[in-house]
KEZAKE-600123 format. One line per 2 residues: number of its first residue (from 1); for each residue x, y, z of C-alpha. Coordinates in pm, 1 decimal, m for minus. Layout:
N
NUM> X Y Z ~ ...
***
This chain:
357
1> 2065.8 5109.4 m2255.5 ~ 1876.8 4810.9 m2429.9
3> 1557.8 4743.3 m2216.5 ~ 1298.2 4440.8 m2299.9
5> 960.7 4431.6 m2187.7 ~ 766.0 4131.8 m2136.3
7> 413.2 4100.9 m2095.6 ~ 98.4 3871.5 m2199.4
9> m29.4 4093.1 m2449.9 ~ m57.5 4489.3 m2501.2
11> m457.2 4487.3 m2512.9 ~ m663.1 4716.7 m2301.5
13> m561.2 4699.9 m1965.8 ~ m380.5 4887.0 m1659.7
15> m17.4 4688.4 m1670.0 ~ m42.8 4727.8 m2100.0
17> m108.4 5077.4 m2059.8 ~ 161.0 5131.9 m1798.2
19> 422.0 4960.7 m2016.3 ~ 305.7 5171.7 m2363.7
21> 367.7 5510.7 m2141.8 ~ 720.3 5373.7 m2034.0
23> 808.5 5245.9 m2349.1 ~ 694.5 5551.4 m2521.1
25> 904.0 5767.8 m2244.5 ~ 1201.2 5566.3 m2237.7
27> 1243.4 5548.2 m2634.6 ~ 1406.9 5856.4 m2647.9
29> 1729.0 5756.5 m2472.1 ~ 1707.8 5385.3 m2487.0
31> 1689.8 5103.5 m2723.1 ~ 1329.5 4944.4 m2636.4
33> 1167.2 4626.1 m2711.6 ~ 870.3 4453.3 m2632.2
35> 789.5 4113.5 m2579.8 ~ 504.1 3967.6 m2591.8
37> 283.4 3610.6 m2543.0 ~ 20.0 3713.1 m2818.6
39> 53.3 3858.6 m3140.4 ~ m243.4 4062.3 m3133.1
41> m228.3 4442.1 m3248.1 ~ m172.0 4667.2 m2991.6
43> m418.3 4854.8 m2813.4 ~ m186.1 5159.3 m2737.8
45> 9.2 5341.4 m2929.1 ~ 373.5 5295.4 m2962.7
47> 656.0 5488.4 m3084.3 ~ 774.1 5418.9 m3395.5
49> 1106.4 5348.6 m3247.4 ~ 956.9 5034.3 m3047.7
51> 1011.0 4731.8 m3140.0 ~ 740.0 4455.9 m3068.6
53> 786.3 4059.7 m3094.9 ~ 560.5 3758.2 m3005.6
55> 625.8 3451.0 m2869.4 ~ 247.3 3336.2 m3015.8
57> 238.5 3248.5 m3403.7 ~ m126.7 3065.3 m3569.2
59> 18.7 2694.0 m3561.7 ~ 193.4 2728.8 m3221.9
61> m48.2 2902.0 m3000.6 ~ m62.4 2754.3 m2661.7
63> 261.4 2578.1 m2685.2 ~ 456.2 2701.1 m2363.8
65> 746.3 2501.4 m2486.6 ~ 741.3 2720.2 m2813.5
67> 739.4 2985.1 m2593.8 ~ 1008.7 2943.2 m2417.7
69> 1251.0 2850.1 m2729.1 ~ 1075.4 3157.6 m2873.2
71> 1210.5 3369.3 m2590.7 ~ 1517.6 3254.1 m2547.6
73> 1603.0 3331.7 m2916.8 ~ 1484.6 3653.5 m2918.8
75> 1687.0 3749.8 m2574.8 ~ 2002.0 3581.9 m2756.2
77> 1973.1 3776.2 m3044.1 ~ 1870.5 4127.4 m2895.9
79> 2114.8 4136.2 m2606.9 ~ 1909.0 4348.6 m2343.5
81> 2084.5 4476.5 m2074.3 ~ 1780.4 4504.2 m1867.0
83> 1448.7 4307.6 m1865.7 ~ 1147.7 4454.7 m1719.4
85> 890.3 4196.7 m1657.6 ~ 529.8 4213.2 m1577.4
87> 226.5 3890.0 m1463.6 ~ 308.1 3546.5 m1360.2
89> 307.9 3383.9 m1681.9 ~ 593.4 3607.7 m1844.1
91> 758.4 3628.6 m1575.5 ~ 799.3 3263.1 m1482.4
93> 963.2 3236.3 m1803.3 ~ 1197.1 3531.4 m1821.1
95> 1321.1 3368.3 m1468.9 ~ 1343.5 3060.9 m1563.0
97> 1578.3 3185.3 m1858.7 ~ 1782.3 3411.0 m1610.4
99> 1929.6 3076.6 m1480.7 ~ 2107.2 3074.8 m1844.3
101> 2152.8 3455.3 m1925.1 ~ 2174.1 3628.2 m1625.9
103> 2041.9 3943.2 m1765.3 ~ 1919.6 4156.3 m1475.4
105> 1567.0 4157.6 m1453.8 ~ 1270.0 4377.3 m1287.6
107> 979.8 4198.1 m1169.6 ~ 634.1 4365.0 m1134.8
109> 344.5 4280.8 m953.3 ~ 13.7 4428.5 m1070.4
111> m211.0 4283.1 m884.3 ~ m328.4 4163.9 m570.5
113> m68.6 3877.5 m515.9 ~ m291.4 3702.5 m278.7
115> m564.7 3649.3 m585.9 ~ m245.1 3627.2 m819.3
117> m95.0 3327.5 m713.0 ~ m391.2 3120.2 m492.6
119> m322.6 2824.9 m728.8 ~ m65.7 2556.6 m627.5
121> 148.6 2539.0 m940.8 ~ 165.3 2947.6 m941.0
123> 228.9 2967.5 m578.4 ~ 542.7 2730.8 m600.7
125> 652.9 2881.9 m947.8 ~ 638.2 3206.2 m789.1
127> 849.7 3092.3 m484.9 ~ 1110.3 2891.2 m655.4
129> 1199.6 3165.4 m963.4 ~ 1099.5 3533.9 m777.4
131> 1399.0 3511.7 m576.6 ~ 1613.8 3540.5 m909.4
133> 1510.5 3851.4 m1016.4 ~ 1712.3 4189.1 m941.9
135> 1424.9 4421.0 m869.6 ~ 1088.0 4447.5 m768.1
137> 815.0 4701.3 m847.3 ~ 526.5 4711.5 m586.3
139> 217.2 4969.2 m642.7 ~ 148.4 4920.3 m266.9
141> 285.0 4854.6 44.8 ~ 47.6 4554.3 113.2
143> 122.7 4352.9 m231.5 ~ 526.0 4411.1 m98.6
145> 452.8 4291.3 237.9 ~ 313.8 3961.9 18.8
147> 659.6 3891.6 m73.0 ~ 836.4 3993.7 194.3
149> 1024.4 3692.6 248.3 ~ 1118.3 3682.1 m78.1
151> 1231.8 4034.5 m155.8 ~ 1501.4 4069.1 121.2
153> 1852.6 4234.7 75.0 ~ 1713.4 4294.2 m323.3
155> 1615.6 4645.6 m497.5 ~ 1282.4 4768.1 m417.2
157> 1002.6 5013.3 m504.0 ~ 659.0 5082.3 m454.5
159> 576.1 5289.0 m786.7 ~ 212.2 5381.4 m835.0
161> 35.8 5386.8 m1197.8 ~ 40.8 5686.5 m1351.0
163> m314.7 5845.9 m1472.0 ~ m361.4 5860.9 m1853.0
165> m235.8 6182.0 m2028.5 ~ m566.7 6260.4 m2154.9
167> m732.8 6298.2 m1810.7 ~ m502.3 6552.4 m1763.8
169> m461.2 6768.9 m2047.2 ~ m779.1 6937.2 m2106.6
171> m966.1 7161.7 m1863.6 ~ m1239.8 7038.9 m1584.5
173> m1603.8 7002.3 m1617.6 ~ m1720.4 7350.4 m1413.3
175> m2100.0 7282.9 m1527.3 ~ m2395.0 7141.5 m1370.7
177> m2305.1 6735.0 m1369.3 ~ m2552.9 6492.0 m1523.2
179> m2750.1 6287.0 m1257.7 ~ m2523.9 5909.1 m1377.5
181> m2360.8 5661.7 m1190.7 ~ m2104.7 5519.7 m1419.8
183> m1832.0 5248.0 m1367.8 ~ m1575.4 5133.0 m1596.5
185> m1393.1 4837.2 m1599.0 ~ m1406.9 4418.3 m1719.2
187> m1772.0 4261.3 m1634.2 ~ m1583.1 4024.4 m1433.3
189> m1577.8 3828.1 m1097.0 ~ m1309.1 4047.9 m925.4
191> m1484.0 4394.8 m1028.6 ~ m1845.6 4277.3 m865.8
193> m2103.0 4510.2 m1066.6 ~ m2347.0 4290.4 m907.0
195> m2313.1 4451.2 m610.3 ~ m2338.1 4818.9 m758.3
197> m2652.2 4700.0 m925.2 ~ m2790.6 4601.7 m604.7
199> m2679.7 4906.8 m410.5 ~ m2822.2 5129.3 m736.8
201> m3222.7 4952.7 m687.9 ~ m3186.2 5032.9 m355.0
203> m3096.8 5437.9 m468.3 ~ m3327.6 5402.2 m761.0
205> m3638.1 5347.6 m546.6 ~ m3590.2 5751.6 m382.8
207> m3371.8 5937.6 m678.2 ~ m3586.0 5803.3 m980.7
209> m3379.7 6036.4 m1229.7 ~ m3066.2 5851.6 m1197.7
211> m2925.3 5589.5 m1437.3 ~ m2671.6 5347.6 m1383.3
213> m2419.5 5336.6 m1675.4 ~ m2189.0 5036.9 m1700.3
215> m1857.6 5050.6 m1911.6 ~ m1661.0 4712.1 m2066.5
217> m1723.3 4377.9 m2156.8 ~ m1700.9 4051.2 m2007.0
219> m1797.8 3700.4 m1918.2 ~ m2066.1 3804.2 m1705.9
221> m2257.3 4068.5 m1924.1 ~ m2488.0 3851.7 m2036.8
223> m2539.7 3755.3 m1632.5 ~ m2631.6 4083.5 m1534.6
225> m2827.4 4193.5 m1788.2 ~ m3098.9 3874.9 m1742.0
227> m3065.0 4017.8 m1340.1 ~ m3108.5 4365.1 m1450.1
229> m3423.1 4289.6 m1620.6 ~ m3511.6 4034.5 m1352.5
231> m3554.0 4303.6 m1089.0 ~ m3712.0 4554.2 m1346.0
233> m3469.2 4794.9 m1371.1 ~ m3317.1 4784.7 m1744.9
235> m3431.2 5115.2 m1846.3 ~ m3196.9 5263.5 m1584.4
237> m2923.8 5002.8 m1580.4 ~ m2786.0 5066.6 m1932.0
239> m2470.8 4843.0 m2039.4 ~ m2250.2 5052.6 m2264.2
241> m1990.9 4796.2 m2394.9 ~ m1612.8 4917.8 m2431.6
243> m1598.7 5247.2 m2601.3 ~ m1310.1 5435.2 m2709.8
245> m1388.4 5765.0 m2583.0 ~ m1385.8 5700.5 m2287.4
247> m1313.6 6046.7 m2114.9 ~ m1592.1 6193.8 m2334.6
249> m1844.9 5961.6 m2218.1 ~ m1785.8 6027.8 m1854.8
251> m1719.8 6406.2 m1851.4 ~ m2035.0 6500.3 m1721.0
253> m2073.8 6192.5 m1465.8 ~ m2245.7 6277.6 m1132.3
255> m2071.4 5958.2 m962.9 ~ m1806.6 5719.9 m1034.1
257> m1829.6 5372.4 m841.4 ~ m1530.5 5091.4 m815.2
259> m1726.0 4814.4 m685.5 ~ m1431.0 4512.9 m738.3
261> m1306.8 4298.0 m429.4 ~ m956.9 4314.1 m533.7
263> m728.3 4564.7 m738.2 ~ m376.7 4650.1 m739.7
265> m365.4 5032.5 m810.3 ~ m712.3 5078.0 m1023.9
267> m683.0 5336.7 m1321.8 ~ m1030.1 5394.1 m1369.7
269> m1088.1 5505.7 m1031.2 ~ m809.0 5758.8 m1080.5
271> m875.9 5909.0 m1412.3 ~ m1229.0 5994.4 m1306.4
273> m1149.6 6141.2 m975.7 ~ m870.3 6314.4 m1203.6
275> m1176.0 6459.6 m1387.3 ~ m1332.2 6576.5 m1086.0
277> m1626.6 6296.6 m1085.4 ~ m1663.6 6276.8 m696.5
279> m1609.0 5908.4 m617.1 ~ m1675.3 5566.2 m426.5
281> m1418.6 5286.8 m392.2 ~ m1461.9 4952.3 m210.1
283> m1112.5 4938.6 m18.3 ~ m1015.8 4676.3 m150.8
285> m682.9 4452.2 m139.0 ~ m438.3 4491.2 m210.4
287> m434.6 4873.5 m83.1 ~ m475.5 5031.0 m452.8
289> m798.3 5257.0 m393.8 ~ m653.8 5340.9 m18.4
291> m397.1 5476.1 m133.8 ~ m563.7 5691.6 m368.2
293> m847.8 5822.5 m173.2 ~ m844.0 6024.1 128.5
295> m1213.5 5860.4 313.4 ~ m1421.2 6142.2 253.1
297> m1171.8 6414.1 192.2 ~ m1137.6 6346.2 m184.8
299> m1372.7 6042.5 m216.8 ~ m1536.6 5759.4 m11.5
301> m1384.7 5456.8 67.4 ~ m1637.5 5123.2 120.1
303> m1610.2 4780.7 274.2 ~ m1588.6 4482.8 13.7
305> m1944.5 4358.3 m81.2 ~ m2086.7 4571.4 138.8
307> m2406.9 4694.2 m39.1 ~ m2569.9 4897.7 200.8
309> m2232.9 5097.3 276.0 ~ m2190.5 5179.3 m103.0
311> m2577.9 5293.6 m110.3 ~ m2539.6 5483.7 151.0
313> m2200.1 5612.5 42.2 ~ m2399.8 5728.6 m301.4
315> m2676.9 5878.0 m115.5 ~ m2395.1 6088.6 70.1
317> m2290.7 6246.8 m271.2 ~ m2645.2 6275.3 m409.0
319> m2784.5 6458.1 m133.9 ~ m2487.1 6659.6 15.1
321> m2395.8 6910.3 m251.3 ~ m2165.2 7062.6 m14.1
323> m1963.9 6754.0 72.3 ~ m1990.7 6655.7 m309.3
325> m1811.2 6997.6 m401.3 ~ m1534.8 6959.1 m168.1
327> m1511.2 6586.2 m284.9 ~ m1485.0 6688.9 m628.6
329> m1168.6 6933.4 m544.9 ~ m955.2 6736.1 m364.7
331> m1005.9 6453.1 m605.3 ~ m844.4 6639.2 m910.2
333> m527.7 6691.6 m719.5 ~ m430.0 6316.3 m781.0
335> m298.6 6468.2 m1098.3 ~ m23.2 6586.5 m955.2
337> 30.1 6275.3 m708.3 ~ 4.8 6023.6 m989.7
339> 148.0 6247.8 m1281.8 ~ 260.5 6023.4 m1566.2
341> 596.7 6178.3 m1630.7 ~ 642.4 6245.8 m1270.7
343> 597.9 5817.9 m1256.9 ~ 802.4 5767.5 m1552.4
345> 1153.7 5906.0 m1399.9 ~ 1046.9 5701.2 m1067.6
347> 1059.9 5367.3 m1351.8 ~ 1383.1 5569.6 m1478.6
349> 1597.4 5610.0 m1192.6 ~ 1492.2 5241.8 m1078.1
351> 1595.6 5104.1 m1375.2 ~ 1912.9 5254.3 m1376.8
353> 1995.9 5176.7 m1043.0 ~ 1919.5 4794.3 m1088.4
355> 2151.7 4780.0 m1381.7 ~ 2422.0 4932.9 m1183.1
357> 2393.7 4716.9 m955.1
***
């Protein structure tokens, strides 16, 4: 089977990394090519075997009528039997070529659909072209129930993310774990480190020892670091940037945080707790981190922007070595829940079946 992916970009991120795995898994049975809106480098890497185009070239960037004449070139000349199609922008314009090609096509939705498409023009995009597609890919039950309207009498499936291979290849932390709260993800509106900054002074004040170690970029690093040293507290509130060793850098964390108001199935939080790092999610929409974490059986789940919940849901886990340990040992049995080949044949069979159709 010919399968072609289309996506914004394949930087750093949880649908990119998703579609690298599946490309990477599919490859060795299937023809497999990626589309893409920018022709930036990829962050993950690909099989040899996989074949990447870009709708974005230096004089045309921006140009969504490019785009589109782009894309429907590229379809015409590679003959896909399958498109698999993730974010609004993409997908609005794989759809809107459908009307011409009628190549079945898998839609994905990656986030919370809610956040997704609050603006007007997305909204009505969404509900004039996502009735065209073939499939749909849900990572929760509440981001299906979004489109529920839309998805009748079509193929459907709620397919988690798979955790990162190299969470899961090497053997646990069984030592003493360093007294850090670390969380990784964009410095961004939706992911709210303000909020574990102010639950972490709160902390800070009775458990002196701990630092607060913040991983990834974004808008609103600059933001939080004049706040950080606003309320004193920049020799414990250290900003990391993105690193590439990521796993490394977090072995050894005492506590992992998720702090964001919305997610759709949030890797971070799963590679730590697939580490063992005992850990506290805000439950967030649209039902990622709930259905992940078992309240206080493999980690603790928070309201949204709730900071004296999250402190006191930290507290828990530095005080209650007990409850810590048996937080820990639940949480690395995810690997098996959200193993990546394990997800992979899920993508597999669903794909198949929607081509059959």
């Amino acid at each position: 089977m010919k399968i072609l992916f289309c996506l914004g970009s394949m930087d750093k991120g949880g649908a990119q990394r998703v579609i690298a795995n599946l490309a990477n898994f599919l490859v060795k049975d299937n023809e497999i090519n990626i589309v893409t809106t920018s022709n930036r480098k990829s962050q993950y890497e690909l099989n040899e075997k996989v074949c990447r185009f870009f709708l974005d070239e230096n004089n045309t960037r921006g140009n969504n009528f490019f785009r589109l004449k782009r894309l429907s070139k590229i379809i015409k000349k590679e003959k896909p039997d399958l498109i698999v199609t993730f974010q609004p922008e993409p997908s609005f314009r794989i759809l809107l070529l459908k009307i011409l090609n009628r190549i079945p096509v898998v839609l994905s939705v990656r986030n919370d659909p809610s956040i997704e498409y609050k603006s007007i023009k997305r909204k009505i995009m969404m509900k004039i072209l996502y009735p065209l597609a073939d499939g749909y890919v849900f990572q929760t039950q509440d981001a299906k129930n979004y489109f529920s309207k839309i998805i009748k009498r079509k193929k459907v499936a709620i397919i988690p993310n798979p955790i990162n291979e190299q969470f899961i290849a090497d053997k646990l932390y069984v030592g003493k774990r360093e007294k850090t709260i670390v969380t990784v993800g964009r410095i961004e509106k939706q992911k709210n480190q303000k909020l574990l900054i102010d639950a972490f002074e709160k902390i800070s004040k009775d458990y002196d020892e701990y630092k607060l170690l913040i991983y990834g970029e974004g808008r609103l690093r600059k933001d939080l670091e004049k706040y950080v040293k606003k309320i004193e507290l920049s020799k414990k509130v250290i900003f990391k940037g993105q690193v590439d060793n990521i796993k490394e850098e977090i072995f050894k964390a005492g506590i992992f945080v998720l702090s964001s108001d919305y997610e759709g199935m949030p890797n971070a939080l799963m590679e730590a707790m697939a580490l063992g790092i005992p850990s506290v999610s805000t439950d967030c929409p649209c039902g990622g981190p709930k259905n992940i974490i078992k309240n206080n059986e493999n980690g603790i789940l928070v309201k949204v922007n709730d900071v004296n919940e999250l402190k006191e849901a930290i507290k828990k886990l530095i005080e209650d070595d007990k409850f810590t340990k048996k937080i820990s040992y639940n949480a690395i049995k995810i690997r098996e829940t959200f193993n990546p080949i394990k997800i992979a044949n899920m993508w597999k069979d669903f794909i198949i079946e929607t081509k059959n159709l």
